[in-house]
N, C-alpha and C positions, 0 to 999 in steps of 0.2 A: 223696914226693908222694902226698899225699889221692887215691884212686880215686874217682871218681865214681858215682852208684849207677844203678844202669842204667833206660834209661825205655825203657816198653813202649803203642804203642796197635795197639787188635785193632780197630779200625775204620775202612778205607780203602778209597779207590774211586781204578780210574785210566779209563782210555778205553775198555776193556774192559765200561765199563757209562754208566753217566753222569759220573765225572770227565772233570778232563781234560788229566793228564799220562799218559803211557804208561808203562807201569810202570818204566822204566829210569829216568825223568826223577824218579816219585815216592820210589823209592829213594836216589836223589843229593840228594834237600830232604831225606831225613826225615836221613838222617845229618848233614847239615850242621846241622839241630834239634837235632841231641843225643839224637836216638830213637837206639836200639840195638837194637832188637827191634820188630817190626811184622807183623801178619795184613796180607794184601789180602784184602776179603771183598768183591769186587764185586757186584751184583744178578743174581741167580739166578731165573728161573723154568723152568715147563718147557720151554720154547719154547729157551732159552738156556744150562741148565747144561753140555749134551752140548760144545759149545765155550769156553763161557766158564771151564769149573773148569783144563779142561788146560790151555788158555793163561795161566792166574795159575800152574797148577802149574810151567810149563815156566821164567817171569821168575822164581820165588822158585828155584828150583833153579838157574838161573844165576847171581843173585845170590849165594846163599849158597857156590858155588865157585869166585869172585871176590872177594866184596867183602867189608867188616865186619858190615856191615848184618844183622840175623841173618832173614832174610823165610821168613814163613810162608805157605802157600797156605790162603785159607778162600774164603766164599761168605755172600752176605746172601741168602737167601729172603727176597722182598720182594714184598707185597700177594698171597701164596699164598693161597688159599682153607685154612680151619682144617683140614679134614680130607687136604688134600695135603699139608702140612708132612712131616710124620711121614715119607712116602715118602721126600721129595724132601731132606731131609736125610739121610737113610740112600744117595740116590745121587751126592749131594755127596763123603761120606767116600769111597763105593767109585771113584769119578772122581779123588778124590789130594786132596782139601778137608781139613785138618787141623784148622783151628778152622771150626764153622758159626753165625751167628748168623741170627737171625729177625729183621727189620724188624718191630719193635713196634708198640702202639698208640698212636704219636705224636698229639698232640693237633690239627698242620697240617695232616695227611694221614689221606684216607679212607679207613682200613687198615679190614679188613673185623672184626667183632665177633669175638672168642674168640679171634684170633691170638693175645694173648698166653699163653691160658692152652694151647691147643693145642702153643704153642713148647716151652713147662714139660715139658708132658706128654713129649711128643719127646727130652725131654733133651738139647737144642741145649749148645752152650757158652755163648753170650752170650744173652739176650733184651736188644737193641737199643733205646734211649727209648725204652720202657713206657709212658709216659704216665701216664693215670690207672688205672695196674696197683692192684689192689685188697690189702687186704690178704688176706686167702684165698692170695689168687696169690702174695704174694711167701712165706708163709709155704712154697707149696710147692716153690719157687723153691728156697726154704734147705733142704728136705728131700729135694730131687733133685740138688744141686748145681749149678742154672743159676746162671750168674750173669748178675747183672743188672749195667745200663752206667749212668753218669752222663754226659754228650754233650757234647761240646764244638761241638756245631754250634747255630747260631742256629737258632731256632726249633724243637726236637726237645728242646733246654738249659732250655726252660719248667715242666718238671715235674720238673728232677733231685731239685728240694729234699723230694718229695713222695718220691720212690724212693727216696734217702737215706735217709729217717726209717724210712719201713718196712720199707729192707733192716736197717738196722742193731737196729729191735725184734725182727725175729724171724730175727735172726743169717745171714740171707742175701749171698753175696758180692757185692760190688760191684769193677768193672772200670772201666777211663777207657777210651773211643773218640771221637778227635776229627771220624769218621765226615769224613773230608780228602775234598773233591772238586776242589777246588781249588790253586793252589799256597799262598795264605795262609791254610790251614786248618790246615795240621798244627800241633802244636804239640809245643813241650821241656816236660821233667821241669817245669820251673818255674812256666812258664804251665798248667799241666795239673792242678797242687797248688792253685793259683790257684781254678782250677773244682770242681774238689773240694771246696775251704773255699767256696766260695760258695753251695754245694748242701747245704751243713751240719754237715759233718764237720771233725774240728780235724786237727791237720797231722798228728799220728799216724797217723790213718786212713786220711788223704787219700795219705801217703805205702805206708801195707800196699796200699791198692786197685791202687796202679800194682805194687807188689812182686808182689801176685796174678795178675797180666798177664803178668809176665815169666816166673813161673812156669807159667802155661799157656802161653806161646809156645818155651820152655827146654821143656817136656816134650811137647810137639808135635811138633817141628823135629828134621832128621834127624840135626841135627849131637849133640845129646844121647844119640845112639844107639850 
């Protein structure tokens, strides 16, 4: 029997912020997807990490000594001010946060100017829909090792094709987050390759980019230890 190749998404929200299954619930969809590896990176500010990181840390830690599901504990800084990033990712990690991403400059929302390039700087793991992330930024993207996401969420999904082009001219990585708030957000390998080739990459890439996830979630996770 063919194994299957293992799918990974670093962007998920449960009740813990604005989704709205509770973490045990979004664990039992994503497996049933075909996910095998998954961050929750719920909304982070300052008002909320001090609770929000340990309660993702405490559901991925019972998960992972229970279930198949391989859960990583992370955190989304979302609408920080540029020059608080920096910090509050640094108390993310020391709170039990293993991957961090930064809520980018989506093009919906009024995310405040520089975040993206402040996230870069930070050296976050994911910068989250970039939006009209420039080239400048992603070039330094690829010289810091952020990697930047292609979205599987409606409305955030409007500018993959632009992040696409630029991560792949100036050899920055690209990651898939289906950013799930919902229950019919998440999504399998399949549909996820799907978004990928639609954002302009051919299946080769589309499939390294989820291979890059697993890899950062595989070299996160305590179970690699």
């Amino acid at each position: 029997m063919v194994q299957k190749p293992g799918m990974a998404d670093l962007h998920t929200h449960t009740f813990l912020s604005d989704g709205e299954l509770c973490p045990a619930e979004l664990f039992a969809r994503a497996e049933h997807a075909g996910i095998t590896a998954m961050a929750v990176t719920d909304h982070v500010d300052w008002a909320t990490v001090e609770t929000t990181v340990p309660a993702i840390v405490a559901a991925c830690e019972a998960e992972c000594s229970g279930g198949r599901l391989l859960a990583v504990p992370g955190a989304e800084l979302t609408h920080v001010r540029p020059g608080q990033i920096a910090p509050l990712a640094e108390r993310c990690r020391k709170l039990g946060a293993r991957v961090v991403l930064v809520h980018g400059q989506t093009i919906v929302e009024p995310v405040p100017a520089g975040t993206n390039r402040a996230a870069i700087e930070a050296g976050v793991d994911v910068l989250a829909h970039p939006g009209m992330i420039t080239e400048k930024e992603v070039e330094l993207a690829a010289e810091l090792g952020v990697r930047l996401e292609i979205s599987g969420r409606q409305g955030h999904c409007l500018t993959n094709g632009r992040v696409a082009t630029l991560a792949r001219a100036a050899g920055a990585e690209i990651t898939f987050g289906s950013d799930s708030h919902a229950p019919g957000n998440l999504r399998g390998r399949d549909d996820a390759i799907r978004v990928l080739v639609g954002a302009g990459l051919d299946e080769r890439a589309a499939a390294g980019a989820l291979d890059s996830g697993l890899r950062l979630l595989n070299s996160r996770s305590e179970r690699s230890s």
